[in-house]
C-alpha atoms as a printed R data frame, in Angstrom:
    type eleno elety resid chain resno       x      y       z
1   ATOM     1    CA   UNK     A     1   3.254 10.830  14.581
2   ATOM     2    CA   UNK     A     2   3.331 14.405  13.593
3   ATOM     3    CA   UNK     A     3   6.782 14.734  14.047
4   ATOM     4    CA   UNK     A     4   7.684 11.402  11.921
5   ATOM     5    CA   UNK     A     5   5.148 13.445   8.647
6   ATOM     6    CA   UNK     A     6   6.627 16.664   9.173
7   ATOM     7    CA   UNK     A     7   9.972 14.610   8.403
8   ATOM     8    CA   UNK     A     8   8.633 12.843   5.645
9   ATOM     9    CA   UNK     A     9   7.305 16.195   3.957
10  ATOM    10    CA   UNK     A    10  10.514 18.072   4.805
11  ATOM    11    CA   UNK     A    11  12.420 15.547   2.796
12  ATOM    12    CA   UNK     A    12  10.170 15.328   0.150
13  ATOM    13    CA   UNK     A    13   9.976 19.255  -0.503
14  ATOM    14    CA   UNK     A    14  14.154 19.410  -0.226
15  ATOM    15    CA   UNK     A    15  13.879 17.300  -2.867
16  ATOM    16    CA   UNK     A    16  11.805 18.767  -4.980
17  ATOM    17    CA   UNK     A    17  13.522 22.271  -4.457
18  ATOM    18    CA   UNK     A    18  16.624 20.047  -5.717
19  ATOM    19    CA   UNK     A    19  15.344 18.544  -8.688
20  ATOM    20    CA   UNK     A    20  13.362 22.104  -9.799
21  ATOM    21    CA   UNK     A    21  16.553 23.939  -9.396
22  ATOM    22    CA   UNK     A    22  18.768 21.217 -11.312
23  ATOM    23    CA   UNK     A    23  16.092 20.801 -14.021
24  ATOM    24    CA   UNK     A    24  16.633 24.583 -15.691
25  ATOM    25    CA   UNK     A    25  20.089 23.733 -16.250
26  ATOM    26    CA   UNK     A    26  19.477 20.614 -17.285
27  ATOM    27    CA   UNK     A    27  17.447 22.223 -20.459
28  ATOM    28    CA   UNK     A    28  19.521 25.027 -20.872
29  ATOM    29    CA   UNK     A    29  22.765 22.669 -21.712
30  ATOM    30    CA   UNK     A    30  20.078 20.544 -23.686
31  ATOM    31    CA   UNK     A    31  21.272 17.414 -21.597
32  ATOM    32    CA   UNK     A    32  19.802 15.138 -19.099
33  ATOM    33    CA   UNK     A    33  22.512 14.164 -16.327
34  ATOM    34    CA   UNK     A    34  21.614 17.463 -13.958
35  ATOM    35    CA   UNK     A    35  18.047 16.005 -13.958
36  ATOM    36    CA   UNK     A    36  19.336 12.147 -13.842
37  ATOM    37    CA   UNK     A    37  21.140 13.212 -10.870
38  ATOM    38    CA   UNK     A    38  18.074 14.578  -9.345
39  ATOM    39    CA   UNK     A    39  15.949 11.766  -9.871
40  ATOM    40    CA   UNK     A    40  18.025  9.532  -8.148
41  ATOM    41    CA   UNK     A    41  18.380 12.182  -5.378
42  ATOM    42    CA   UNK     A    42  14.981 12.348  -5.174
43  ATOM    43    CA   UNK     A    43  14.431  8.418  -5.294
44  ATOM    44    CA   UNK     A    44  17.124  8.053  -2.523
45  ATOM    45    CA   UNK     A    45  15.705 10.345  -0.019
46  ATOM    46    CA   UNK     A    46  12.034  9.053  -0.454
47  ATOM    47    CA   UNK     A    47  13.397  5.492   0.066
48  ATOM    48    CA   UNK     A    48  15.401  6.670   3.650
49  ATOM    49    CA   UNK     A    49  12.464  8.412   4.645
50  ATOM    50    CA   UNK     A    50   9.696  5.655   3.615
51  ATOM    51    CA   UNK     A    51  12.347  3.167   5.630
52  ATOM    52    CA   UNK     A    52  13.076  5.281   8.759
53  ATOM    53    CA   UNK     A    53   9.218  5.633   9.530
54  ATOM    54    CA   UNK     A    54   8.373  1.933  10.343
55  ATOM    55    CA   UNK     A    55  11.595  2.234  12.707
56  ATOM    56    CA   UNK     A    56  10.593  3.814  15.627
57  ATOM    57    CA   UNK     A    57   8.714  0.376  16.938
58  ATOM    58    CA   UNK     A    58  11.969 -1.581  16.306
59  ATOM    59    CA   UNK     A    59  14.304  0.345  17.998
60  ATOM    60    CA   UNK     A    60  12.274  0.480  21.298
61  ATOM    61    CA   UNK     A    61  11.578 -3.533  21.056
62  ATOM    62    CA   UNK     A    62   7.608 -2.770  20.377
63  ATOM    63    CA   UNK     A    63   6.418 -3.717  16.858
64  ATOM    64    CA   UNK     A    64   2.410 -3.510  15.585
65  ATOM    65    CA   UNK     A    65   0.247 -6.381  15.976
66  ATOM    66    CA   UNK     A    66  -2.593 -7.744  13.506
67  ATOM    67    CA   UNK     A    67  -5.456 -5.544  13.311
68  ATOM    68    CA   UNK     A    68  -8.384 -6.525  16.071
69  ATOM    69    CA   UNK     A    69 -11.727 -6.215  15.767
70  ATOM    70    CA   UNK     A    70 -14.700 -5.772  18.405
71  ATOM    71    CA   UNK     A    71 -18.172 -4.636  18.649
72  ATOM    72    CA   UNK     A    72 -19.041 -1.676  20.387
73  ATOM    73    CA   UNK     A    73 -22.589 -1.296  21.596
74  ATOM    74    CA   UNK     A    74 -24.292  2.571  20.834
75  ATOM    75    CA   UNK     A    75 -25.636  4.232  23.694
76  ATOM    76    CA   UNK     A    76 -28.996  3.823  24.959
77  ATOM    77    CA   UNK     A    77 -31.596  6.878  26.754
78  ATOM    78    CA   UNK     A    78 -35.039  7.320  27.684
79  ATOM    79    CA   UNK     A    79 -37.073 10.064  25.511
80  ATOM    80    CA   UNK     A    80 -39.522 11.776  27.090
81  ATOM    81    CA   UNK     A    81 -42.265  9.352  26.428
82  ATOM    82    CA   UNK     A    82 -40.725  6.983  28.864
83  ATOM    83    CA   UNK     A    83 -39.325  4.678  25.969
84  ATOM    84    CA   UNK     A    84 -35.613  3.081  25.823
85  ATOM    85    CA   UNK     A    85 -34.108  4.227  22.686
86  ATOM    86    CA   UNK     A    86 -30.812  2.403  21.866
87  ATOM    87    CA   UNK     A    87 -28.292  3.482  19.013
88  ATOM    88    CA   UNK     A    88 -26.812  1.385  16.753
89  ATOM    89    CA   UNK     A    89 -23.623 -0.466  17.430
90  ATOM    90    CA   UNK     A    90 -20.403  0.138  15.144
91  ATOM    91    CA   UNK     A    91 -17.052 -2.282  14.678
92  ATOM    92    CA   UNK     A    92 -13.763 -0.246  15.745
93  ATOM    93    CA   UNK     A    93 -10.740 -2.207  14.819
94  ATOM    94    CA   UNK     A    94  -7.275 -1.129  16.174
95  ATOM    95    CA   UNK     A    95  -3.689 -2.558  16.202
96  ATOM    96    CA   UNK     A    96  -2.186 -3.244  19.789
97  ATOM    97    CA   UNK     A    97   1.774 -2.255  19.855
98  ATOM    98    CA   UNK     A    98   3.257 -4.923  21.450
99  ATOM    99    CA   UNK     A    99   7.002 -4.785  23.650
100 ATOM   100    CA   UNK     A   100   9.589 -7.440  24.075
């Protein structure tokens, strides 16, 4: 998971660095293709990144499944008057991976 952001941010700051450095010229010259140009840069490596994250699951045959939900009891102790004293309960939801 780490791996797959540090990807994602690593694109996204190339192309920033690329669209910052075209923009000056862009001004300078008074016209608008250098930062055209970096738009769609920009645009194209957000979209290949944004698509190549969901992959992982599909190339190994495993995909997410719908979201589950369950009850999970809190924990229960004696105090020091001899009493039970139980915590409450919380709902933890998760989505099982699933492989063909």
């Amino acid at each position: 998971m780490f791996k797959k952001a540090m990807t994602v941010v690593t694109s996204l700051a190339l192309a920033v660095t690329i669209t910052a450095a075209s923009a000056d010229h862009a001004e300078a010259r008074r016209g608008r293709t250098a930062a055209v140009v970096g738009g769609f840069a920009l645009g194209a490596l957000v979209l290949g990144a944004a698509g190549a994250y969901g992959q992982s699951y599909r190339r190994s045959g495993c995909y997410r499944g719908p979201a589950e939900c369950r009850w999970v009891g809190g924990e229960c102790y004696w105090n020091r008057w001899g009493e039970e004293v139980c915590r409450r309960g919380h709902r933890e939801c998760f989505h099982p991976t699933y492989c063909d």
